[in-house]
C-alpha positions in Angstrom: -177.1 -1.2 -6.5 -178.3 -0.4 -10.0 -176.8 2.2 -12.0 -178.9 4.1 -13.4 -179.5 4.8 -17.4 -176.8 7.9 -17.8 -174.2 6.2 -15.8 -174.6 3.3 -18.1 -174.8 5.5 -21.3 -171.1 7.3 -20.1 -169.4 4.0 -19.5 -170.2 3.0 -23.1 -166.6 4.8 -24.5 -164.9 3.4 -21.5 -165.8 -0.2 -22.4 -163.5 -2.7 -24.1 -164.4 -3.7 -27.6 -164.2 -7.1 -29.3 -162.0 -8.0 -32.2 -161.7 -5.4 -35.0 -162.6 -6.0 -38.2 -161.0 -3.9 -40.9 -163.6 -3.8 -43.2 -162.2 -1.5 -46.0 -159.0 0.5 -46.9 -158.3 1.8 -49.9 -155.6 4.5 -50.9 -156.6 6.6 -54.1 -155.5 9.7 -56.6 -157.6 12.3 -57.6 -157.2 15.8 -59.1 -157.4 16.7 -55.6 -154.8 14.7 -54.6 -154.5 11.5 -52.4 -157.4 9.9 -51.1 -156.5 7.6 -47.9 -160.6 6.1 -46.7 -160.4 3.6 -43.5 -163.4 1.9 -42.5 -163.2 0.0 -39.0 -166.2 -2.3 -37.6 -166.0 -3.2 -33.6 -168.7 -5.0 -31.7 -169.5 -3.3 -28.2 -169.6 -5.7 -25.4 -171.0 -3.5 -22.1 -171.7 -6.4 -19.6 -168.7 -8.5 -20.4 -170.5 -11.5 -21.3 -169.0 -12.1 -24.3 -171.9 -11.0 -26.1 -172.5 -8.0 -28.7 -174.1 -5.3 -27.1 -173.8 -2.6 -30.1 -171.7 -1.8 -32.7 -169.4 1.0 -33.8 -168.3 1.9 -37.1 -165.7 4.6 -37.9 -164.9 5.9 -41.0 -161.4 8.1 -41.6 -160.7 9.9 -45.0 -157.6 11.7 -45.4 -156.9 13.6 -48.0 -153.5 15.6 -49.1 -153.0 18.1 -51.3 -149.9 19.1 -53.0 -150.3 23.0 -54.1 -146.6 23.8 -55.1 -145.9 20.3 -56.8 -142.8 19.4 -54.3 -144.4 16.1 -53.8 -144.5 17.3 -50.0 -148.4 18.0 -49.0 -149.6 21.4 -48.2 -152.9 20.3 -47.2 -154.0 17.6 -45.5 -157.9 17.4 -44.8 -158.8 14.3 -42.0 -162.4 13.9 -41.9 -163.6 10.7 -39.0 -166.9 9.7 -38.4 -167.4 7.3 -35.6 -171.2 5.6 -35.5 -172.4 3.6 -32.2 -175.7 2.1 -31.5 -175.9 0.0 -27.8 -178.6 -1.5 -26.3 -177.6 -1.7 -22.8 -181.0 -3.7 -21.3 -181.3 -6.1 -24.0 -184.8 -5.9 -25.2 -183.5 -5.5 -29.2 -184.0 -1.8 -29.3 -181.2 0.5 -29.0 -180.9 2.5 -26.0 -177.8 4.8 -26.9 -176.8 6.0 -30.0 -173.8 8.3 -31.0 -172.4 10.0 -34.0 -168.9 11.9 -33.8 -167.6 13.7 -36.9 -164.6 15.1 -36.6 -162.6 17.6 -39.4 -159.7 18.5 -39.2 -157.3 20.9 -41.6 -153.9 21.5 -41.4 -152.2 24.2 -43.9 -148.4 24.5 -44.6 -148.7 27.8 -46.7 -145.3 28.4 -46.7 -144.1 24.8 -47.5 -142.0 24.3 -44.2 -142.8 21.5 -43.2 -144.9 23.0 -40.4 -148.2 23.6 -40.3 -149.3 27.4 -40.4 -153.1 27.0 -39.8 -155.3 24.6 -38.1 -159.2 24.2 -38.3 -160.6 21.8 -36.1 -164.5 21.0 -35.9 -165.9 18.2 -34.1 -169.8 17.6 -33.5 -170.7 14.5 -31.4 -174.6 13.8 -31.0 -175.9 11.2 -28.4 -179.2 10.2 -28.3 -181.1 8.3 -25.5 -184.2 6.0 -25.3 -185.2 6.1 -21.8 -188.6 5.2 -22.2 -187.8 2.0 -24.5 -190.3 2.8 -27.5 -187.6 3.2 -30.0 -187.2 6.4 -30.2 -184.9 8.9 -28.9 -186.1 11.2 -26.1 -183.2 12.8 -25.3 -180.3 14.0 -27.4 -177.1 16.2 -26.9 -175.0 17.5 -29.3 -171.6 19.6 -28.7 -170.0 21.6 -31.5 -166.7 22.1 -31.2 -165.0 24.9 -33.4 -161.2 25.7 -33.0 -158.6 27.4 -35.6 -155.1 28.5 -35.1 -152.3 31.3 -37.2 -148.8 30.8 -36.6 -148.3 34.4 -38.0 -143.8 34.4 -36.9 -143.4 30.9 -38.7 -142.3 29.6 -35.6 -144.3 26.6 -35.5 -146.3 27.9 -32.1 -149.6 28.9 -33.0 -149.7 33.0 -32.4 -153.7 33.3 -32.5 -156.4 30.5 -31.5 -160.0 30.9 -32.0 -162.6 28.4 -30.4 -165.8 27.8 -29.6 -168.1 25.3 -28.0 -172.3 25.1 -28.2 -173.8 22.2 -26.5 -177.6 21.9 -27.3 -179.8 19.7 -25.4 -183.6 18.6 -26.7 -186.2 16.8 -25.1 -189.3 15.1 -26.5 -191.9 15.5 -23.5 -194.6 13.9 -25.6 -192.8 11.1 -27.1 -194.1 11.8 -31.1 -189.6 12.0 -31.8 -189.8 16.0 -32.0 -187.9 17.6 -29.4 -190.4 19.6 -27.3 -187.8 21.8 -25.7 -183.8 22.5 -25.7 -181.6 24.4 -24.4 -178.4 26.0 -25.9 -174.9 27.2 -24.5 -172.2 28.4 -26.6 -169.0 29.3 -24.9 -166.4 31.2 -27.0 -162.0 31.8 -26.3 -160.0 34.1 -28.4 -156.6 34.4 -27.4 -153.5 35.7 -29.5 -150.2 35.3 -28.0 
């Protein structure tokens, strides 16, 4: 039995990649303070013949900040994007493609050691060609915002702030403008 296009499309994370090839890493000082950029290139191999069926490229820049001059870092600023194109039936036009940036902050105001606030924002777009002209007709992104206080010091975060909106487009008419979408936001706001 065939799967069908979106069963194919989820499978793409769970899939084994070929050799990766470190294609840049480079460690550098600015006034801002340390620079850390990783680039990684894998091949995606869906059907397991041994043949590329996409490619992913991430991208990781981290970069800490020493406010107080302790040579410990009070900020540390982790930025990842992660690019994938598949074409899943062969033809030489891409099917699937995703793009995942993810931020994340972490704050040691007091100089600790531990972390006293988090901001976390995430954004992954995936966009489908189901009708194989080239051009996506169906995309989803999901925004994901979350932030944390540990107000005592204790290292446990007291308050936590999230939120999650998921918008879905379609292009009906195939021209690549999304004719219609629909958008859900959830929000949680907790404090302990």
């Amino acid at each position: 039995m065939e799967s069908t296009f979106d069963e194919q499309a989820e499978t793409i994370a769970e899939q084994a990649t070929t050799d990766d090839i470190v294609e840049e890493a480079s460690v550098g000082v600015t006034d801002d303070g340390i620079v850390m950029t990783d680039v990684v290139a894998s091949e995606i191999d869906i059907d397991g013949d041994g043949i590329a069926d996409g490619i992913s490229v991430s991208t990781t820049e981290v970069r800490e900040i020493d406010v107080n001059g302790d040579g410990i870092p009070n900020i540390v600023e982790t930025t990842t994007v992660t690019e994938s194109v598949v074409d899943i039936d062969g033809d030489g036009i891409p099917d699937v493609g995703t793009r995942v940036v993810t931020e994340e902050v972490l704050m040691d105001v007091d100089g600790d050691g531990t972390p006293d606030t988090v901001e976390i924002t995430e954004t992954t777009t995936i966009a489908y060609d189901t009708t194989g002209d080239g051009l996506p007709d169906v995309s989803e992104t999901v925004l994901v915002e979350a932030s944390g206080i540990d107000v005592t010091g204790d290292g446990v975060l007291d308050e936590i702030e999230a939120s999650v909106s998921e918008v879905v487009a379609v292009d009906l008419d195939g021209d690549g403008i999304p004719d219609e979408a629909i958008v859900i936001v959830e929000e949680l706001d907790t404090e302990g």
